[in-house]
N, C-alpha and C positions, 0 to 999 in steps of 0.2 A: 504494500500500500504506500501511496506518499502522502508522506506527513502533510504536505504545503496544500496538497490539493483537498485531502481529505477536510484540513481543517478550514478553506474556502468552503465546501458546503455547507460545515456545521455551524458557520459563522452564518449561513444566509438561514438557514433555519432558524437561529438566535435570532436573527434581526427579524424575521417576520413576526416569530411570536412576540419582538418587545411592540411591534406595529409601526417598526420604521422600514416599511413595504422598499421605498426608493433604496433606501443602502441595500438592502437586500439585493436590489434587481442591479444594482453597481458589481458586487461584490459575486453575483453569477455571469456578468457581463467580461468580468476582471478573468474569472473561472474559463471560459470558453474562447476569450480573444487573446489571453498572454500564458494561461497555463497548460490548456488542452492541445494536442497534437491532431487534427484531425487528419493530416496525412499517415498516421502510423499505425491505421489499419482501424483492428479491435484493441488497440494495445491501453488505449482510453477508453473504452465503450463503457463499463462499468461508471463512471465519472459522468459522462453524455448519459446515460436513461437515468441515471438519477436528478442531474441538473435539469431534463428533459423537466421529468415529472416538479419536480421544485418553480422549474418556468412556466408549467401551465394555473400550479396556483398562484403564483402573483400576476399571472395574465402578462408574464415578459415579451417584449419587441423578442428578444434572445430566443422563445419559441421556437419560431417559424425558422429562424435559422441552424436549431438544433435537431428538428425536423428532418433537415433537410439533407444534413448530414446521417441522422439512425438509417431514411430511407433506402441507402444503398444497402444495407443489413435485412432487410426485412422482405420475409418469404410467405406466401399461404400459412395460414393458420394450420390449417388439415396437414399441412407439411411441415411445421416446426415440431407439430405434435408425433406423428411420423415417427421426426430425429429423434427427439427423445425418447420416445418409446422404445426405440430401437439402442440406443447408445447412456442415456443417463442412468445410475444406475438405482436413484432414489422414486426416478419415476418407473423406469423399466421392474423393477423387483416388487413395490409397492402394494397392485392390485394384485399378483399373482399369490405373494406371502398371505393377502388379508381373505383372499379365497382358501388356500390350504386351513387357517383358522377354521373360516366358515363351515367349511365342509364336513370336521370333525364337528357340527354343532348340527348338519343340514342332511348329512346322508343318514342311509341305513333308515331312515321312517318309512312308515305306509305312507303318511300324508304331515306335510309340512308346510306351515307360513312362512315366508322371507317378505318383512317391512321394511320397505328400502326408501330410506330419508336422501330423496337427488338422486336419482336413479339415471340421470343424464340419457344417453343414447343406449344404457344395456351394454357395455360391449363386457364392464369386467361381466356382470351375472350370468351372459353366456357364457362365458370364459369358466365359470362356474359349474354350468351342469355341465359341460366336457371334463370338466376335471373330475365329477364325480362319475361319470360314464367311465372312464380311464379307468379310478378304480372301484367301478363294480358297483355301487353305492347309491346308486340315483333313487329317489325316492320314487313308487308311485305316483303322485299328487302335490304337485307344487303350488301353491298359490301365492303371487306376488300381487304385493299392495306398495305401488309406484309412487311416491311423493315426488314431483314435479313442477316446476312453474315453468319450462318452457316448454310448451304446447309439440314442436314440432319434434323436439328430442325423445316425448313422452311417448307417438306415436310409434318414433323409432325402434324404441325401449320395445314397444308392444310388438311390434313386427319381427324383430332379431330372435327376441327369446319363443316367439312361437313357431318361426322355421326351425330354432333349435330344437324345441321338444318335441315337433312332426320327425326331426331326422333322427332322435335319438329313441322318440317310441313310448314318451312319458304325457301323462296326463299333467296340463298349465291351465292355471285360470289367473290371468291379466286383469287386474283392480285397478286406473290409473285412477288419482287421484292431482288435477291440475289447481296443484295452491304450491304457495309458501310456506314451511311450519311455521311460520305463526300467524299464518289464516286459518290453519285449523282449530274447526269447535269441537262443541261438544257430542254433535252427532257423530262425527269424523270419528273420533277417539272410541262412541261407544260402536262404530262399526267396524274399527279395529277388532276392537274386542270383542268381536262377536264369532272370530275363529276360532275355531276349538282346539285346532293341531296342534303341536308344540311350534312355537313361534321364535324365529331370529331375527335381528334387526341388524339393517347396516348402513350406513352413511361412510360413504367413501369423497371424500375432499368434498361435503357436502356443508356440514354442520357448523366451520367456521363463517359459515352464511349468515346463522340465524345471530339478528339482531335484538339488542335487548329494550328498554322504552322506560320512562320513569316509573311506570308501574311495576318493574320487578324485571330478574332475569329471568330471559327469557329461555339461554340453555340450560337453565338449572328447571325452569319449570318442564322444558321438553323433555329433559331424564325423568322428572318424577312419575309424568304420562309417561311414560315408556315400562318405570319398574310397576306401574300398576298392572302392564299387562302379564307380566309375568313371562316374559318371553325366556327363554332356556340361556340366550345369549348376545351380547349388544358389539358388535366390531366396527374400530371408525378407524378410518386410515386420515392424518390429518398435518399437514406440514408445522415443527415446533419452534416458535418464533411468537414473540411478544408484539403483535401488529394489532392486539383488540385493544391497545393504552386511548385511552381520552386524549396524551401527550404528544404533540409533533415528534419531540424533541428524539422521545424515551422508540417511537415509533422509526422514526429517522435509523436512529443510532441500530435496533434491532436489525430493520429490513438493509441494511447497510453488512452488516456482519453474517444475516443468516443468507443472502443471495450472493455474499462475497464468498461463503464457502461453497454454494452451488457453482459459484463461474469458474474458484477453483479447480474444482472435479471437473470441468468442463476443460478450460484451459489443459489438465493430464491426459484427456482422451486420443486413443492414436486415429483421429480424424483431421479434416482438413481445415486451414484457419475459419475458412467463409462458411464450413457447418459449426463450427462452434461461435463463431458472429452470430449466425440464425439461430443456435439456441437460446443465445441469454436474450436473444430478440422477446424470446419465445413471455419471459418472466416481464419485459415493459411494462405491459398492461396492470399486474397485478402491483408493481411500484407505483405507480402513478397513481393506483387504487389507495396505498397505503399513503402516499403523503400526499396527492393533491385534490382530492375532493374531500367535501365539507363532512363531516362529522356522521348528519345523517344522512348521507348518499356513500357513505364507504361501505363495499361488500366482502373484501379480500382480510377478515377479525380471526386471522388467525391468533391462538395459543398455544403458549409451552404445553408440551405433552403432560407433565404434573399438575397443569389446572384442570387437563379433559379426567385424569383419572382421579384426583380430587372430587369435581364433579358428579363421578358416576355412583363415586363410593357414599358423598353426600345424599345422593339419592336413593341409596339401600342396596346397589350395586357388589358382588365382590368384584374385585380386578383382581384376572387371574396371575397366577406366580409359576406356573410349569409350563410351558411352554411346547415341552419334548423337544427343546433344539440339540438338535444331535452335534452339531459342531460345524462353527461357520468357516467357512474359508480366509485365512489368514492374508492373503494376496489381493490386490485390487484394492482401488481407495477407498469403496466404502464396506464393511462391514456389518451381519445383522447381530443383537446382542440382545437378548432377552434381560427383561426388566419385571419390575414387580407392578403389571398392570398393561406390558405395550413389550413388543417385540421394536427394536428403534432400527431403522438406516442409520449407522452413524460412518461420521466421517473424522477420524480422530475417536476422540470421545464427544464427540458431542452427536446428538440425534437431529438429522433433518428431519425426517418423515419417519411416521408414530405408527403400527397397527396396534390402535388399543384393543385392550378384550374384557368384557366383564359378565359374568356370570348371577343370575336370581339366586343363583345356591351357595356356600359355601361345604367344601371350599371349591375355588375356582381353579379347575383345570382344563385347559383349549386341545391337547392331545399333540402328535406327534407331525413335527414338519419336517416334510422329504429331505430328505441328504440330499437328491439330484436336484431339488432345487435351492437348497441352498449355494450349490456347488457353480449354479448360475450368475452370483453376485462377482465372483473374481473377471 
């Protein structure tokens, strides 16, 4: 990192919060016109998408010109996601790991619910019943109840997982359900509960969505409606990072550190410069989320992995401790390491990305994850 530059941002985030917006937009202008390299590739990019996102909240002239620079970087959507699935290994291992969890909680029934908080396009839940097809497991009678707000993904969702269970020969019944959890009422919840199979929930990079409101939190009241249904087991995959702070400052400094150690790992990849420009392209969006919109228009409230299993346990949850990780692979930057309540992607020792786990019962145990996929993360 450099000192001189890093501490130009942090000084414009000072100054906005003291409310002298002008020094501010000097002191980004100073940042892009004497400090930044924009001939030296990606070797600055980290620096441009943050000063990006910092110039769209003071509404900077410097903007359009920092624009204009990212836009050689910037690839389809559908294709940054792609890259990373294919090459990151926080994203690449993430839904696969929180599927093996699941499965030890999903197979082996006659008939089973999966309440899926953000159900997006379905691709991990099909990812899902192949996996449990593979081994042997697939329950007769699946029924998913899809929590959704985008209409077009929802249908997705429905479409994918039903050519899955016509090819694999299983009985699906598709509930979509198009809200935000916390448009859901009272009906909603007693129609939850009106399944009688054993029940699992999961929200994959879904839940640091749910916002909270002066009346109360709102993901602590979404756990308590959850432990009332008594579901067998709750798994959230969710990246660990302190971005839910009311704090510019405290939010800066986080999204600064936790996307620094992403571009790292990114930067070690044996790829090429211009797919690793396209991936940290890939992360813009969610900076920009975290420091330049207002307070309540931010969606991207991510939490440290110790506040989602805090939370769970607050809500009558156990967070499981066994894991059955059989032994992760020592090689490659990131490693997985079980925890007391979350399997972590970590990178060092620290956890980008969380699969939390928690159980109705005590005690909580999630069961055994493959050696061969572990053996995937090197």
């Amino acid at each position: 990192m450099d000192v001189r530059k890093y501490a130009t941002l942090a000084a414009v985030v000072d100054e906005t919060l003291a409310g002298r917006t002008e020094n501010a937009r000097m002191l980004l202008s100073d940042l892009v016109d004497r400090q930044l390299n924009a001939g030296a590739g990606s070797e600055d990019l980290q620096y441009y998408i943050f000063a990006s996102a910092l110039s769209r909240r003071l509404a900077s002239e410097k903007s359009a010109e920092i624009n204009l620079y990212l836009r050689q970087f910037q690839t389809p959507q559908i294709s940054l996601f792609n890259l990373l699935a294919r090459h990151l290994p926080t994203v690449r291992m993430a839904g696969p790991l929180a599927n093996e969890v699941l499965a030890g909680f999903v197979g082996a029934h006659d008939e089973v619910t999966l309440l899926d908080v953000g159900i997006g396009s379905g691709r991990q839940e099909v990812g899902l019943l192949y996996l449990l097809a593979m081994q042997r497991r697939l329950p007769r009678k699946l029924n998913v109840i899809a929590i959704e707000p985008d209409a077009g993904s929802l249908r997705q969702a429905g479409a994918s997982l039903a050519d899955a269970a016509r090819t694999l020969g299983m009985e699906l019944h598709f509930h979509p359900v198009h809200k935000v959890v916390e448009e859901l009422d009272d009906a909603d919840w007693r129609f939850f509960a009106s399944f009688a199979a054993p029940m699992v929930v999961l929200g994959a990079f879904a839940v640091h969505h749910v916002r909270s409101s002066a009346r109360g939190n709102a993901r602590d009241v979404l756990f308590r409606r959850l432990r009332a249904l008594e579901p067998d087991a709750v798994v959230l995959c969710e990246p660990s990072s302190n971005h839910d702070s009311p704090c510019l400052r405290e939010r800066f400094a986080a999204a600064w550190h936790h996307f620094g150690l992403t571009f790292r790992i990114i930067d070690g990849l044996q790829i090429g410069g211009a797919e690793k420009s396209a991936m940290k392209m890939f992360f813009a969006r969610e900076i920009e989320d975290i420091l330049a919109n207002a307070e309540e228009a931010r969606c991207e409230r991510h939490e440290p992995v110790d506040a989602w299993v805090r939370r769970l346990r607050e809500a009558g949850f156990s967070p499981c401790t066994d894991f059955g990780l059989v032994g992760a692979p020592s090689s490659g930057p990131v490693r997985v390491a079980a925890r007391d309540g979350y399997l972590g992607l970590d990178y060092g020792d620290e956890t980008l990305v969380a699969i939390v786990c928690a159980t109705s019962a005590a005690p909580a145990r999630a069961g055994r994850i493959s050696p061969r996929l572990l053996q995937q993360v090197a």
